[in-house]
N, C-alpha and C positions, 0 to 999 in steps of 0.2 A: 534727588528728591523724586517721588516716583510720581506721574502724572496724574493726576483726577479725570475719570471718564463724565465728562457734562451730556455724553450724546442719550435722547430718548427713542424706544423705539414705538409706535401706534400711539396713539391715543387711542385707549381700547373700554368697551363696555364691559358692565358685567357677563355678558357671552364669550369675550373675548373679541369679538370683533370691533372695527373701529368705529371708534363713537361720532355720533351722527353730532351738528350743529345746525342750527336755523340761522338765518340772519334775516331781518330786518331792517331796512335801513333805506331815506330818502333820498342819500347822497349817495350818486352814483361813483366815487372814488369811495369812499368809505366803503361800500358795498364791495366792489372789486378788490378793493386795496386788504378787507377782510378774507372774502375768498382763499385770495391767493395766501395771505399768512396760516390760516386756519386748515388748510389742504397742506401747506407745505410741513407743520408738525403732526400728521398724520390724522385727521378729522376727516367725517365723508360729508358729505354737503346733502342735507333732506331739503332744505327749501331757503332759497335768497330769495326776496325780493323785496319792494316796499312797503309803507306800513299800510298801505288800501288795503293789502293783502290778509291784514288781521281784520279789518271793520267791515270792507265787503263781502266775507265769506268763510268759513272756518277751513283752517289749514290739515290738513289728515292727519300728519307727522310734525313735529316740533322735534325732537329727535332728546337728545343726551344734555344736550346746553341750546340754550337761546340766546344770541345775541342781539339784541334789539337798540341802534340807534335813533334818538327823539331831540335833537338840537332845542327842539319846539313843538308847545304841543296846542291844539286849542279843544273844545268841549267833547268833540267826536273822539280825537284823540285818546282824552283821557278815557273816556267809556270803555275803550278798546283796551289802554291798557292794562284798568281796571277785570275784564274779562278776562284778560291773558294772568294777568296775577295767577286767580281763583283757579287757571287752568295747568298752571301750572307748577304750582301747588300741588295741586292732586298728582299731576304726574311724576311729582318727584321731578322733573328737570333742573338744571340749575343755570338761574338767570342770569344775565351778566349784560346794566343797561349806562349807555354814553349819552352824557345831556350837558347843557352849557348852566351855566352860575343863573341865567337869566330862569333859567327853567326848571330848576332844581327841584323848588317849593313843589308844583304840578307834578312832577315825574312824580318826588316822594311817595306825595299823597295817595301815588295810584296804587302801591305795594305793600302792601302789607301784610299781606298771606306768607309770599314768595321768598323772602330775605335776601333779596337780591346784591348783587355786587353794583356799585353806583357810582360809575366815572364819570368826570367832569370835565369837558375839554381835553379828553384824553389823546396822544400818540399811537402811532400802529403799535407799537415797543408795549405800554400797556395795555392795550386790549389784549393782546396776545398772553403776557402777563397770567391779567386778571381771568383768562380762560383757561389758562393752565394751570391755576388755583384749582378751579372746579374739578379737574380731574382725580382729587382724593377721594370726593363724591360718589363719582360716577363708576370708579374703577376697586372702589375697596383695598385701593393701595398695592393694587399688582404695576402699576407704575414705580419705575426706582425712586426710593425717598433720597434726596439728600441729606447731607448734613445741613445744620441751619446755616454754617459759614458761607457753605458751597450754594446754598440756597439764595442766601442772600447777595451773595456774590454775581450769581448771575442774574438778578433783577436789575445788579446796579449795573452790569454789563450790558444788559436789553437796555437800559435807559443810554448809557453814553452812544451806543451803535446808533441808534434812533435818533437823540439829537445829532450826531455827524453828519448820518443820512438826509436829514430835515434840509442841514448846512448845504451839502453838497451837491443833493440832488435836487431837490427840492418838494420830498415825499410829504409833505407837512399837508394838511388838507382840516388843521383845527390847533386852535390856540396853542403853545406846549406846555404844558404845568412845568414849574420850578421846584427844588427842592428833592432830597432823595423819598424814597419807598422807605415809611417805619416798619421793620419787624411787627410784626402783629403778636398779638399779647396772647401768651398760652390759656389753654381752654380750662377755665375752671371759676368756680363762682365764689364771688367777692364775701368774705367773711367778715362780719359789722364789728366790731368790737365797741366795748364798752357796754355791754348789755349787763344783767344782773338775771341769772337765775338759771334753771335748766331751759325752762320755759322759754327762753329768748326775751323776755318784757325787757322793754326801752330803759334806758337809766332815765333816772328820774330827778329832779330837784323840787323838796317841796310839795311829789306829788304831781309836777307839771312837767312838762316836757322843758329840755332846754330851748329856751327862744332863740331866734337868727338875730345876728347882730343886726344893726342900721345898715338899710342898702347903699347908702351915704355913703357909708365906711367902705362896704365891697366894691363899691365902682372905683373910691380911692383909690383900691389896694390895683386894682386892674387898671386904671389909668397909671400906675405908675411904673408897673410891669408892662406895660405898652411905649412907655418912654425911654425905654434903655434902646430901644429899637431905633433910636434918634444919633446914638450913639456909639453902636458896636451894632455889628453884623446880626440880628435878627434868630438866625438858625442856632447862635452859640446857645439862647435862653429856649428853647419851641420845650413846650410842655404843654399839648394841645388837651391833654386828660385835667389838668387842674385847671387851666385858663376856664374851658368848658364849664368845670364844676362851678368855680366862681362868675363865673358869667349869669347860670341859672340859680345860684343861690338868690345874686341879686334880685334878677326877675320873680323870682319865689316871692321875696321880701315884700317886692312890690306889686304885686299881684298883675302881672304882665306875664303875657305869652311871647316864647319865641318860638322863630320861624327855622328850620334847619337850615338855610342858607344864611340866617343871622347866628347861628352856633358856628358855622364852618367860619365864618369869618373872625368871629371870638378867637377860635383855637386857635389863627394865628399861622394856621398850617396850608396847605394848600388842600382847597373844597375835596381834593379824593381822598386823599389823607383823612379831613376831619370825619367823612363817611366812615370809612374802616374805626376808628376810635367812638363815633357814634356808635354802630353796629356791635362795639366788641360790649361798649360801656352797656347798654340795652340790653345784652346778654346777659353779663354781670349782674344786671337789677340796678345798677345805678341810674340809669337812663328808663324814661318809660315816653313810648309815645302817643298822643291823647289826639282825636280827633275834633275837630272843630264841629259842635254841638248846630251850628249854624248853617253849615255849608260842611258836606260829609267830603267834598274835592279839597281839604286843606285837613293840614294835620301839624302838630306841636312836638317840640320837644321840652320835657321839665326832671326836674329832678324825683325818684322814687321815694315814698316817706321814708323810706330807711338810707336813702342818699339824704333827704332833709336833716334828719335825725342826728346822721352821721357827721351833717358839716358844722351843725348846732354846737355840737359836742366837741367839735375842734376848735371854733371859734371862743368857747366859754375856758379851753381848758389855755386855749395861747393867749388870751388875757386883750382886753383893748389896750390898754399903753405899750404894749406889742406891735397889735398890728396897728397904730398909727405911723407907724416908722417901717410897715413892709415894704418890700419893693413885689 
């Protein structure tokens, strides 16, 4: 069987030369413990240091990628990374930010320009990862593509090495998420069906749109997909895309906001996971994110009218004496 070549050579910019990273970050093992992975797959280092280092004074270079850890943030913070969004944004960099469950809601809130990458109590195994994602970006694919097998294969090999590591040595320096890395969903946008016309107009019954069923009913159907989890191993059911949808249907129904750290918990998945399926869905049009009219530091996630539309239209056509019997 003839061997697969997994080695990469630079991380290299659009010049060809090696692409620069920033780090940020308050912990000093995370900071080092960055460094040294981020230099060792070929990155040049423009600027480590804390996050003072964005609030007290503008950095010259941010370089190719930013990595920015924020465990925690409070008002200064967010201004700052508010700022760094908008700045980075403009420069095209591509973000790449570690926060805990506690902190989630705040990080979100600060991004929105940026479309940042958002781990969660992440491992050195994924930040590394989720940095060597960014390299499609930055390099216009003069990086070797894998295959998706080989691709995927070596995220789940960064993950086992990492927890070993964790084990043995004890490199661990933040919680370790459970659960494998989902293949992330090919790029392309989500086609509604059930429409009538060339025009795209909604179907219609009546003239009216089809109604959401009783939120009653969807928290049912979710309480009851949450109970097999009582029962059998959890991972064998993870369909963090529907969980999600019916989670904000209900909220729809009921005229409640959720919080994205209350989605990530819906999906079922673990909080980084649910970001990437946030992020992928938001793309797709199914997902939109609304800001709190009240207070511009928070922000929501809901379902798109054509995500409404959509789950409307599935609910009317599977019928209720159907779905009182889902699981």
């Amino acid at each position: 069987m003839e061997q697969v070549d997994l080695s990469y050579g630079r991380a290299c910019d659009a010049a060809g030369m090696p692409a620069l990273v920033s780090i940020f970050a308050d912990r000093p093992l995370v900071r080092a413990a960055s460094e040294e992975d981020l230099r060792s797959v070929g990155f040049r280092l423009a600027h480590s240091g804390a996050l003072d280092a964005l609030i007290e004074g503008e950095i010259a270079t941010l370089g190719d990628v930013v990595l920015l850890d924020c465990p925690h943030v409070d008002a200064a913070g967010m201004a700052a990374l508010s700022r760094l969004d908008m700045r980075v944004a403009k420069s095209g960099a591509q973000l790449v930010v570690t926060t805990s469950i506690e902190a989630l809601d705040d990080v979100f809130a600060c991004f929105d320009q940026s479309a940042p990458q958002i781990l969660v109590d992440a491992g050195r195994a994924e930040i590394v990862v989720a940095v060597g994602r960014t390299l499609g970006g930055i390099s216009g694919g003069r990086i070797r593509e894998l295959a998706e097998e080989d691709r995927l294969a070596l995220i789940r090999l960064s993950e086992q090495v990492d927890a070993i590591a964790k084990r043995l040595e004890g490199l661990s320096y933040g919680a370790a998420e459970t659960g494998s890395i989902v293949s992330q969903l090919s790029d392309r946008k989500i086609m509604f069906k059930g429409m009538d016309g060339a025009d795209g107009a909604l179907h219609v019954k009546g003239q009216l749109r089809v109604p959401l069923p009783d939120p009653r009913l969807v928290r049912q159907i979710i309480a009851r997909r949450q109970a097999r989890a009582r029962f059998f191993d959890a991972e064998l059911f993870a369909d963090p895309a529907w969980d999600m949808l019916l989670d904000l249907t209900a909220a729809h129904a009921e005229h409640a906001r959720v919080s994205v750290t209350s989605l990530c918990i819906a999906s079922g998945v673990p909080a980084t996971t649910a970001l990437r399926w946030i992020r992928q869905m938001t793309e797709c049009g199914l997902f939109e994110r609304v800001e709190d009219s009240a207070d511009r530091r928070r922000a929501f996630i809901t379902l798109s009218d054509q995500a409404v539309d959509a789950m409307a239209r599935y609910f009317d056509a599977v019928g209720k004496p159907a779905l009182a019997y889902a699981a």
